[in-house]
C-alpha positions in Angstrom: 7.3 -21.0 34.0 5.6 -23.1 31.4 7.5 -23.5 27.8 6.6 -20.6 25.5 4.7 -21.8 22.6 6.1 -22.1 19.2 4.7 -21.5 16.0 5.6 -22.4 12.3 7.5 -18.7 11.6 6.1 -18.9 8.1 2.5 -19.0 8.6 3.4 -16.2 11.5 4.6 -14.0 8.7 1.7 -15.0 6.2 -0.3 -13.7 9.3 1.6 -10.6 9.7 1.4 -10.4 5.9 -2.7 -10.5 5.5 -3.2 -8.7 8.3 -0.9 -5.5 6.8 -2.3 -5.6 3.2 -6.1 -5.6 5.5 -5.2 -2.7 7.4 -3.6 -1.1 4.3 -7.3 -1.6 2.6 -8.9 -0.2 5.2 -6.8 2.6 6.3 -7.5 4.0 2.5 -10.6 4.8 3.6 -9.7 7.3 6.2 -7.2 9.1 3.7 -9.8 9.4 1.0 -11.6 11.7 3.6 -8.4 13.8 3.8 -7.1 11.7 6.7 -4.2 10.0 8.2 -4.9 6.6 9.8 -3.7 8.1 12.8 -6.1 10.8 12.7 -9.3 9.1 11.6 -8.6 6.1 14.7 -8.0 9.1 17.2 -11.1 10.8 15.7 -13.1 7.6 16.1 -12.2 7.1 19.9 -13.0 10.6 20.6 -16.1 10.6 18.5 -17.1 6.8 20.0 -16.4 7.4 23.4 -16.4 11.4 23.7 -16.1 13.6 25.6 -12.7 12.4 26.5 -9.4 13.4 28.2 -6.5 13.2 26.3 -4.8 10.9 28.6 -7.3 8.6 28.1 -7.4 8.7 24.4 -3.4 8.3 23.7 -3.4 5.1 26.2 -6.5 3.5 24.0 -4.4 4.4 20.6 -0.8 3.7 22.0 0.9 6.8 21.1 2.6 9.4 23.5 1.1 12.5 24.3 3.0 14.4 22.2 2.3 12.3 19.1 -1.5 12.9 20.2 -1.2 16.5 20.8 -0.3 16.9 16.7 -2.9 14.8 16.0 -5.6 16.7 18.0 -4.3 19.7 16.9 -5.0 19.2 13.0 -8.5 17.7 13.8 -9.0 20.5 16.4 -8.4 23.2 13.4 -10.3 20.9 10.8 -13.3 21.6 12.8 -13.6 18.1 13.7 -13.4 18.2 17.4 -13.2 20.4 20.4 -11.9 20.7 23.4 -14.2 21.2 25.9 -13.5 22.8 29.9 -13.1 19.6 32.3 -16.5 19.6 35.0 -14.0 19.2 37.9 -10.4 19.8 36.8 -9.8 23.5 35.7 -6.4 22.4 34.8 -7.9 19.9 32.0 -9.8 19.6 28.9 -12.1 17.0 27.5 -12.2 16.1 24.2 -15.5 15.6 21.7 -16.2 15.0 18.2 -18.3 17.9 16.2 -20.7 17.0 14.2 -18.4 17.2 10.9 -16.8 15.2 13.0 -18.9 12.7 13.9 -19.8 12.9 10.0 -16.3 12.3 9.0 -16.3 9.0 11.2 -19.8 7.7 10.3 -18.5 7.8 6.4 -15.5 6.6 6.7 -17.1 3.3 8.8 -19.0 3.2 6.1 -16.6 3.1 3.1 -14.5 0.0 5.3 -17.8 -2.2 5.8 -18.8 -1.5 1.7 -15.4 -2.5 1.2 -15.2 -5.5 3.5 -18.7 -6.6 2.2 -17.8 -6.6 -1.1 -14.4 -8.5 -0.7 -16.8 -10.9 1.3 -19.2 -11.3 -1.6 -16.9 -12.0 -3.9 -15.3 -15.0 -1.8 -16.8 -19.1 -2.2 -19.4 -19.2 1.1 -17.7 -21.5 2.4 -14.0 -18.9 3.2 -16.9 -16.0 4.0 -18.5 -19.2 6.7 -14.8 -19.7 7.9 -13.7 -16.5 8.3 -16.9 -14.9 10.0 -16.7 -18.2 12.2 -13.4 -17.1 13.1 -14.1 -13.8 14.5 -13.9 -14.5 18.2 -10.4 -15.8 17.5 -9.7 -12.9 15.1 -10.8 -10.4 18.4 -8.5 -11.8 20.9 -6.0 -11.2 17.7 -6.5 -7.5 18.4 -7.1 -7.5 22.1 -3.3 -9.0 22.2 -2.0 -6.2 20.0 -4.1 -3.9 22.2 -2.5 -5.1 25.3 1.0 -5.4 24.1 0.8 -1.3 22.9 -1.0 -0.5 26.9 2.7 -2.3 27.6 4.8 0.0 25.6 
């Protein structure tokens, strides 16, 4: 087994750091339009990849099935989504966004790129170059994250 790799623990928790005062930024979008973070990412997957089973949509977000059930719930009585009669399985439902629903989403994307666009215009060209040059490294970022919630 090769030796795990090491890093300097104190640009780790600069990392950890930025990326929690980013998601903090962002996830005030979703609660300006009456929204948990919770509930506008869950919203999203259903709207985004919809219609859906529920199984399907707590593995993508990493929470348990009960955790989702509230969740769906709330957005279910917002008017926001639907559950819908599964084509082959009378025992299961499918999940899809409404069109509030898909309204709700399509804004709130839109207040987080304003937002990021602006913090980007404001930066020297050359820290916009360096960060939008590090976006492949910034995805694998998130694929890890995404891989170490499937792992939960």
């Amino acid at each position: 087994m090769p030796d795990p790799v090491t890093f300097d623990p104190e640009a780790v928790a600069r990392l950890r750091r930025a990326i929690g005062r980013l998601a903090r930024v962002l996830n005030a979008s979703a609660m300006s339009e009456d929204l948990t973070p919770s509930q506008a990412s869950v919203l999203a997957i259903i709207g985004f990849r919809g219609p859906i089973g529920p199984t399907e949509v707590a593995r993508i977000e990493g929470i348990n099935p009960t955790m989702l059930s509230r969740i769906v719930t709330k957005l279910d009585s917002a008017g926001l989504i639907r559950r819908t009669p599964h084509p082959t399985d009378q025992r299961a439902a499918l999940l899809e966004a409404t069109d509030a629903g898909r309204a709700r989403t399509q804004r709130i994307r839109e207040k987080r790129s304003a937002t990021v666009t602006a913090i980007l215009a404001d930066l020297p060209p050359t820290t916009t170059a360096t960060l939008l040059a590090a976006l492949p490294a910034l995805e694998d970022l998130a694929d890890g994250f995404d891989r170490t919630a499937a792992d939960r």
